[in-house]
C-alpha positions in Angstrom: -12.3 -66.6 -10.1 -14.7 -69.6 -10.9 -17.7 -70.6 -8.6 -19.7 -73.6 -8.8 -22.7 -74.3 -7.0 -23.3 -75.8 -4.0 -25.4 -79.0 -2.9 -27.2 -76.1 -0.4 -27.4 -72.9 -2.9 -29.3 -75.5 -5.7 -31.7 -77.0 -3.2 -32.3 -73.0 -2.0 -32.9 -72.0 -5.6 -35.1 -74.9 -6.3 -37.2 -73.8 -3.3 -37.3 -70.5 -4.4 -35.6 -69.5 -1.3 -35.9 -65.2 -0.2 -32.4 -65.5 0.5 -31.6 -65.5 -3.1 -33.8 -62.4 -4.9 -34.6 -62.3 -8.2 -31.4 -60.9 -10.0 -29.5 -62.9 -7.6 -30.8 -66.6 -8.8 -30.7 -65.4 -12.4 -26.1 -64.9 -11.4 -27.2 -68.2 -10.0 -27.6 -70.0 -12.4 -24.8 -68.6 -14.7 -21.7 -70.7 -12.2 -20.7 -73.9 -13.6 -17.4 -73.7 -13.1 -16.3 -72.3 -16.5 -17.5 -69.0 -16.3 -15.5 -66.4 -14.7 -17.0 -63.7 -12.4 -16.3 -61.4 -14.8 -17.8 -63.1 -17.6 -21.1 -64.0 -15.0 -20.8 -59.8 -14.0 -20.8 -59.0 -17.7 -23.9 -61.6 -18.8 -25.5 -59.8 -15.9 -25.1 -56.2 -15.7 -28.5 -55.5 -17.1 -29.6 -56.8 -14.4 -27.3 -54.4 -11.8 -25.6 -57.7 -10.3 -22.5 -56.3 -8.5 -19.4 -58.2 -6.5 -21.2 -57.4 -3.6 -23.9 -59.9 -5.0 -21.5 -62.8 -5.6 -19.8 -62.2 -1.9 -23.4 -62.7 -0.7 -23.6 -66.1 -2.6 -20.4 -67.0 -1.4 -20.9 -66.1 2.2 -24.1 -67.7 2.5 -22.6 -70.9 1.3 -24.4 -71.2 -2.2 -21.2 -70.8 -4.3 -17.8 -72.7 -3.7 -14.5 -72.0 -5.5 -14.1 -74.7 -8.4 -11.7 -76.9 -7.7 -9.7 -76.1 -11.1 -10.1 -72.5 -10.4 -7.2 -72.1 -7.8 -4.5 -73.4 -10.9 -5.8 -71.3 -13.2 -5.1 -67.9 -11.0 -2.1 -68.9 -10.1 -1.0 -69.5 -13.8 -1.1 -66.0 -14.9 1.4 -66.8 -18.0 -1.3 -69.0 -19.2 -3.8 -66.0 -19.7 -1.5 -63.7 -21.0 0.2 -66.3 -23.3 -3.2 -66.7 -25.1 -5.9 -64.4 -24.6 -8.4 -66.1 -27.0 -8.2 -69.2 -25.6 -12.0 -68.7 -24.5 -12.7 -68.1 -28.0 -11.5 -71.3 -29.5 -12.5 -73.9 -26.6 -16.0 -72.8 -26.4 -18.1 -74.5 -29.5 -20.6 -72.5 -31.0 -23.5 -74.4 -29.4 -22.2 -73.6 -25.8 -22.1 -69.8 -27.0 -25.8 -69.7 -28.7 -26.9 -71.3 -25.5 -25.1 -68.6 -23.7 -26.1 -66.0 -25.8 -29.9 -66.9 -26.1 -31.3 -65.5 -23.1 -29.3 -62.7 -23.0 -30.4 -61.5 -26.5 -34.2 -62.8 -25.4 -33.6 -60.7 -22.4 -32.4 -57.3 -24.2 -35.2 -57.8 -27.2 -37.5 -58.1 -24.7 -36.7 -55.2 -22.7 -37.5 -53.1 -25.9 -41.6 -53.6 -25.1 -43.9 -53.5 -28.4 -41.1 -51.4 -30.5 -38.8 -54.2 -30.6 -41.4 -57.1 -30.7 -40.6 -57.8 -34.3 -37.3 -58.0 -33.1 -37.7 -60.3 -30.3 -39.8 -62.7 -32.5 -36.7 -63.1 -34.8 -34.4 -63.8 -31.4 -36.8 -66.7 -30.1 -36.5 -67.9 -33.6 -33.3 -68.4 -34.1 -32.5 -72.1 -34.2 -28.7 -72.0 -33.6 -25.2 -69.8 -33.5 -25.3 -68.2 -37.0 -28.9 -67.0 -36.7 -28.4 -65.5 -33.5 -25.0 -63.5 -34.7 -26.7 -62.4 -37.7 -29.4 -60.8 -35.7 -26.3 -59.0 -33.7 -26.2 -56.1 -35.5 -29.8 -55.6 -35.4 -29.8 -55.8 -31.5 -27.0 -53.7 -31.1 -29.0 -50.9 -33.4 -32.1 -51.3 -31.0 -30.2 -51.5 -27.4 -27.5 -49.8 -27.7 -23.3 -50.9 -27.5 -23.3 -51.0 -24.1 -26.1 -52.7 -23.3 -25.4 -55.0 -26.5 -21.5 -56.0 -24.5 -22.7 -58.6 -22.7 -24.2 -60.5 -25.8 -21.4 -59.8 -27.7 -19.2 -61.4 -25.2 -20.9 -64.3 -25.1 -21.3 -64.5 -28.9 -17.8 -63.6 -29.5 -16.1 -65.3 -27.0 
């Protein structure tokens, strides 16, 4: 399913509203209307975002179904017809910008052992820089925690 945000959950996040928390503003700001839940679940699980987080959004009227989203669940054969879709519409800019504060976030997390680390993520100036550090991050995190970032990197 695909959320975008509402004219009532952006003016609540731009006043800093206490009925979104912390981790809840940071799934926030991840719906535009592209990104599944999944994909929004998976950029977040570091941060324990659950479905239960998302119904909240929902219900307090901060996140709308996109209006493209309804066709797209209905068209199942679409999906299955082409799995890596995802992989070929998104440009590489769209998934460094995806990608960039996730790998900020997960460098970061490290403290002083990965500040070397965290210094090469802020510098990385576009797509390839970023994926080369991959490996790197995925040494220092861990695969699991690295899935997320590879998602977004990979499609």
């Amino acid at each position: 399913m695909k959320y975008v945000k509402t004219e009532t959950g952006q003016q609540a996040f731009k006043v800093r509203s206490p009925l979104l928390s912390a981790r809840q503003r940071s799934a926030f700001i991840l719906f535009d209307g592209v990104k599944t839940t999944a994909q929004v679940l998976a950029a977040t699980a570091g941060l324990g975002i659950t479905p239960d987080d998302i119904e909240y959004l929902v219900q307090q009227g901060f996140l709308v179904v996109a209006p493209d989203a309804a066709p797209a669940v209905t068209s199942a054969t679409l999906v299955v017809e082409s799995p890596a879709a995802p992989v070929s519409q998104r440009t590489a800019q769209e998934r460094y910008r995806d990608a960039m504060p996730i790998a900020t976030e997960l460098t970061a997390s490290l403290g002083l052992r990965g500040f070397r680390l965290n210094l090469a993520v802020e510098g990385a100036s576009g797509f390839d820089d970023l994926l080369a550090l991959l490996p790197k991050i995925r040494d220092a995190v861990g695969a699991p925690a690295c899935a997320a970032l590879e998602q977004a990197l990979k499609g």
